[in-house]
C-alpha positions, -999 to 999 in steps of 0.1 A, spaced: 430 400 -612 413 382 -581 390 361 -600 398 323 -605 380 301 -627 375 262 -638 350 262 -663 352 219 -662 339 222 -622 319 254 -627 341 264 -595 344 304 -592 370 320 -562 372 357 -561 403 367 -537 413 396 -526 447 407 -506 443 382 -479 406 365 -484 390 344 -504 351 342 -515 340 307 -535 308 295 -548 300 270 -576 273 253 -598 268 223 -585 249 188 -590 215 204 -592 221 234 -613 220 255 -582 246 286 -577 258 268 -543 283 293 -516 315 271 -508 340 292 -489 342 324 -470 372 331 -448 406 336 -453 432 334 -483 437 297 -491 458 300 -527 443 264 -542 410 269 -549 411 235 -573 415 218 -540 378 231 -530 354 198 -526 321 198 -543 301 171 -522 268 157 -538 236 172 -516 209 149 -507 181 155 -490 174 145 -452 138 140 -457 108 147 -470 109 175 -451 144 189 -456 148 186 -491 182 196 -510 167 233 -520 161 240 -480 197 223 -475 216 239 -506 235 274 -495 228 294 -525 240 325 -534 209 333 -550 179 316 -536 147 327 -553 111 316 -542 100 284 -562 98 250 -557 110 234 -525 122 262 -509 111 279 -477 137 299 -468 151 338 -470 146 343 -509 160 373 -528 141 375 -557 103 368 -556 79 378 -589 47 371 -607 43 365 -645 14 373 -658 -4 342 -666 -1 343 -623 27 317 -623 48 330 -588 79 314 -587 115 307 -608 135 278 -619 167 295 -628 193 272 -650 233 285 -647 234 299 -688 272 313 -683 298 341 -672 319 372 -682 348 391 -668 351 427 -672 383 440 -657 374 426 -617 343 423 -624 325 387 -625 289 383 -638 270 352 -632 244 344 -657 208 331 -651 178 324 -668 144 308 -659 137 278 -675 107 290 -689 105 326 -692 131 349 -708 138 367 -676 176 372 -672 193 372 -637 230 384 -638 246 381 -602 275 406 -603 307 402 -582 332 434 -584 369 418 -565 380 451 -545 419 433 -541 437 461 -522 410 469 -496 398 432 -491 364 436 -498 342 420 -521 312 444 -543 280 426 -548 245 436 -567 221 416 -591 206 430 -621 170 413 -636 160 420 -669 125 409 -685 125 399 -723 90 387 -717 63 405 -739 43 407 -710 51 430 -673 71 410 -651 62 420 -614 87 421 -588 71 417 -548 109 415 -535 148 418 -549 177 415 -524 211 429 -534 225 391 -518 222 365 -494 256 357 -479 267 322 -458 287 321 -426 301 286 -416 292 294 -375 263 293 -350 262 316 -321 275 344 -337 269 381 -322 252 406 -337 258 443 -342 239 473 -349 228 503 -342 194 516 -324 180 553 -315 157 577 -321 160 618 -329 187 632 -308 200 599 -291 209 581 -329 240 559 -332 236 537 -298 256 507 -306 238 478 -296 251 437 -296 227 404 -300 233 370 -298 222 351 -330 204 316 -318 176 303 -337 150 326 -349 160 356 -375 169 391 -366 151 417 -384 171 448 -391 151 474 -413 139 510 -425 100 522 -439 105 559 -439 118 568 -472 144 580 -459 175 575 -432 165 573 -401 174 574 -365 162 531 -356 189 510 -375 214 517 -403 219 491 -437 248 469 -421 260 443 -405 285 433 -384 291 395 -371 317 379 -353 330 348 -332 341 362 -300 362 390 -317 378 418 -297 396 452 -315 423 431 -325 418 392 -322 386 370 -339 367 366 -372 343 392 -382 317 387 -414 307 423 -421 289 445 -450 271 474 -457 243 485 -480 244 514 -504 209 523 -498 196 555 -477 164 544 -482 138 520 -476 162 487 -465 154 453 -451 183 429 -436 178 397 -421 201 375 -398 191 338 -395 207 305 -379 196 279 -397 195 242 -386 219 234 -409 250 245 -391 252 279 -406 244 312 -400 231 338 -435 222 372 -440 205 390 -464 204 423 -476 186 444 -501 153 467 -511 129 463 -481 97 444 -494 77 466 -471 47 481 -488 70 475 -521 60 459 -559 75 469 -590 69 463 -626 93 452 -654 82 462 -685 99 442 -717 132 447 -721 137 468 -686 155 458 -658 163 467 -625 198 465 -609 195 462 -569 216 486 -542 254 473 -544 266 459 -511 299 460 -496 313 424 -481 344 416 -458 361 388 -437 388 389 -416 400 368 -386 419 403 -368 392 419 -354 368 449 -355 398 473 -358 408 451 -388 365 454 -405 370 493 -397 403 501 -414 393 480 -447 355 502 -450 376 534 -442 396 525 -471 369 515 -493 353 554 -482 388 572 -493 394 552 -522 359 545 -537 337 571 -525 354 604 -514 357 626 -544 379 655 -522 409 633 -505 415 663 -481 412 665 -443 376 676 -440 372 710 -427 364 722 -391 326 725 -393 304 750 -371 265 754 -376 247 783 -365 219 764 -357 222 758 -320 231 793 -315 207 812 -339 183 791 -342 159 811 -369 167 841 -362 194 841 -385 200 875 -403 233 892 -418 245 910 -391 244 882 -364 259 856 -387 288 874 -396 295 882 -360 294 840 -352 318 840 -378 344 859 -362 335 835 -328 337 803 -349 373 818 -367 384 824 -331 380 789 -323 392 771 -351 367 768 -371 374 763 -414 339 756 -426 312 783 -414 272 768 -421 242 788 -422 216 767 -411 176 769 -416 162 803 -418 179 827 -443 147 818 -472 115 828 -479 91 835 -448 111 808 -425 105 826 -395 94 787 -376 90 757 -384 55 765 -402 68 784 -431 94 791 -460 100 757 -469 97 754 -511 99 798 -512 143 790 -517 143 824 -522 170 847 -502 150 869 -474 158 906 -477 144 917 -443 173 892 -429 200 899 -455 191 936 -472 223 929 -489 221 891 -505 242 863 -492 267 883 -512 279 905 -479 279 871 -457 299 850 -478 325 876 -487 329 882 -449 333 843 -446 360 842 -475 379 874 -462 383 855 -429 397 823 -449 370 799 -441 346 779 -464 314 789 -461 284 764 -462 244 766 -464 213 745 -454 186 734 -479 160 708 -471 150 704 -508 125 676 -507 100 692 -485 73 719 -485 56 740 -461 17 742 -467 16 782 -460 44 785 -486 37 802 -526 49 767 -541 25 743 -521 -4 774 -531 9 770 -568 13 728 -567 -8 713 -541 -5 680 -565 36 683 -564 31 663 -528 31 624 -519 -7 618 -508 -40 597 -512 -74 608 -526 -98 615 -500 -74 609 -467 -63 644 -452 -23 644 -453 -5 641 -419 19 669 -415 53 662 -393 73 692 -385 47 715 -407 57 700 -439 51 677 -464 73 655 -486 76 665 -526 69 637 -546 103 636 -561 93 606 -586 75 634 -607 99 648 -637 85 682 -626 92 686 -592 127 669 -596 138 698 -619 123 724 -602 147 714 -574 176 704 -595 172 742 -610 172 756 -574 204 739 -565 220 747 -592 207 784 -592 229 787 -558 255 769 -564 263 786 -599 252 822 -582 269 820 -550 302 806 -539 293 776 -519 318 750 -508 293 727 -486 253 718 -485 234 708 -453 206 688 -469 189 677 -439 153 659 -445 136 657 -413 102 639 -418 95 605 -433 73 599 -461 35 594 -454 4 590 -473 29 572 -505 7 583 -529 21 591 -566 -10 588 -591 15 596 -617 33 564 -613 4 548 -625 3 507 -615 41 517 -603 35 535 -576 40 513 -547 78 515 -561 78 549 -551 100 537 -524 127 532 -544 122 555 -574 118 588 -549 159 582 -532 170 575 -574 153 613 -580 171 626 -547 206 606 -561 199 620 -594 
């Protein structure tokens, strides 16, 4: 099963194929990280040493390498949890209350000493692609709201100094430039405030001691967020180096009502001493085994945009097809401009509505043309935007993200819909699925190509600064 247990030490090691991941409760009550690395197979050989403090100044909760940390008490560093009760008390003392198993799944049970606020730290032991599955669920039993300024997913601890950093950087048209940093003293920064992905970094990280394709450790893990993510890399001066990951704090605050609860992003977690080729193969994995609903070869893909730009019509498109079949192509995508008045950039977006004067005869007569010529045939939607010429933003002005007496910014002519209304989230669920039951669509473009600005959503109420967060649930629901 991957999960060993002595209940006498409070000692937990999760192993998969060839690592091993071990943490404990120790001396002080605190959920202290042990082990990282590879396979050992004796975990009740793991030593617990007794923390003291150095001083007055490094006391044990600074020294302590917790899985966990919250803000409270003597504690100064990276936190993943921070909150305020409402008699204005802003910080926890969590006490170790117990564990469960279900199947590979370990939950870690928490609770503050004082207030009924649960924290469950979940651990899910991926054995056959050697990754490790990690996300945190608080739930407040308090009669009173529970507010939440910041919630990491977790806060993992690499026994090395001097380790290098890698990400990505760009911007529109230049995305995915690999870049490498080495980690001293300080902390890295790694983040997104748009809303949604963008082109600056992306919600990983990858570190390593001198690795190459093939030879060196490398400490890697990926967040299953597209939206608003923070990550931080820091070297502390205890020998170590951690990293966080989680729901950026940016502009964030959320409230817990009594008995809700919030589970954070999971986050994907590896080790292996064989290189980046080694980090690569396991995520692959993970992807075909975990995420990928189709397990075929994906398709030859070509998009009309670059050739067609908006001057897509019926005619035109089916004779790209026959170019694209020529060359190889399997999957044949209309892009932007087959709806509504979407002549530019300034229209059309929210009208989803087929245009007649560019396709007299319905998608019907391009899709069978597609089908006869044994390719898939694919479409482009951009469903959480709108277009302020459009007969939607004229019907719903209110169905946008904005503030009372500030004049919206537009990017790219359009707006963002305020996807965190029940409302608007049908009316585009019911779109979707008016095409895709209609028409025989194998593949969606959903591109989104401004951020959010203005994050105004009145209808959240004292909530709406978790719009953040609560807008990418509506797009994943």
């Amino acid at each position: 099963m991957g999960i060993y247990i002595n209940d006498e030490r409070k000692l937990f090691s999760l192993t998969t194929e060839n690592t091993e991941y071990a943490f404990c409760i120790d001396n002080q009550g605190l959920v202290r990280h042990l082990y990282w690395g590879n396979k050992i197979n004796s975990p009740e050989d793991f030593d617990i040493p007794v923390l003291t403090e150095v001083s007055t100044n490094d006391p044990v909760y600074e020294i302590t390498k917790e899985e966990y940390p919250v803000y409270g008490g003597l504690r100064y560093k990276e936190n993943c949890l921070k909150v305020s009760f409402e008699d204005k008390t802003r910080d926890i003392v969590y006490k170790y209350v117990g564990y469960c198993i279900n199947e590979n799944e370990l939950v870690i049970n928490l609770k503050d000493a004082h207030y009924n606020i649960e924290i469950d730290l979940h651990y899910i032991v991926l054995e056959d692609v050697d990754l490790i599955e990690r996300y945190t669920v608080v739930k407040n039993n308090e009669e009173k709201d529970l507010a939440i300024e910041n919630i990491a997913s977790g806060q993992m601890h690499i026994p090395h100094e001097n380790l290098t950093f890698r990400n990505t950087h760009g911007y529109w048209g230049a995305e995915q430039q690999m870049f490498t940093q080495k980690v001293s003293y300080g902390k890295i920064y790694f983040e997104n405030r748009k809303g949604i992905s963008g082109h600056n970094h992306n919600p990983y990280f990858i570190l390593d001691k001198d690795a190459t394709e093939t030879t060196g450790e490398v400490y890697f893990g990926a967040l299953k967020l597209t939206g608003n993510f923070k990550g931080v890399v820091e070297q502390t001066p205890y020998g170590e180096t951690l990293v966080q990951m989680g729901i950026n704090d940016f502009d964030f605050l959320i409230y817990l009502e009594n008995g809700q609860s919030i589970e954070t992003p999971h986050m994907v977690i590896g080790y292996t001493d064989k290189g980046l080729e080694s980090m690569s193969h396991n995520m692959h994995d993970y992807a075909n085994k975990y995420i990928l609903k189709n397990k075929e070869i994906r398709p030859v893909l070509y998009n009309s945009w670059e050739a067609m730009e908006f001057k897509v019509n019926a005619k035109e498109q089916i004779n790209l097809a026959k170019f694209a079949k020529e060359i190889g192509t399997e999957l044949f995508v209309v892009d932007d401009g087959w709806f509504g008045e979407r002549h530019s950039t300034k229209d059309g977006l929210g009208d989803w509505y087929v245009n007649e004067g560019k396709f007299p005869n319905g998608l019907e007569e391009l899709i069978k043309e597609v089908k006869n010529m044994n390719m898939k045939f694919g479409i482009w939607f951009e469903p959480e935007m709108v277009n302020p010429l459009t007969k939607l933003y004229k019907e719903h002005p209110d169905w946008i993200y904005q503030f009372d007496n500030r004049e919206g910014n537009l990017s790219r002519d359009q707006f963002v819909l305020n996807m965190t209304k029940p409302e608007v989230k049908e009316f585009v669920f019911n779109m979707l699925d008016h095409y895709l039951t209609k028409y025989d669509i194998d593949y969606i473009k959903w591109d989104a190509n401004r951020p959010i600005s203005e994050p105004g959503a009145k209808n959240l109420g004292k909530q709406e600064r978790s719009l953040w967060l609560k807008h990418i649930e509506a797009v994943y629901e």
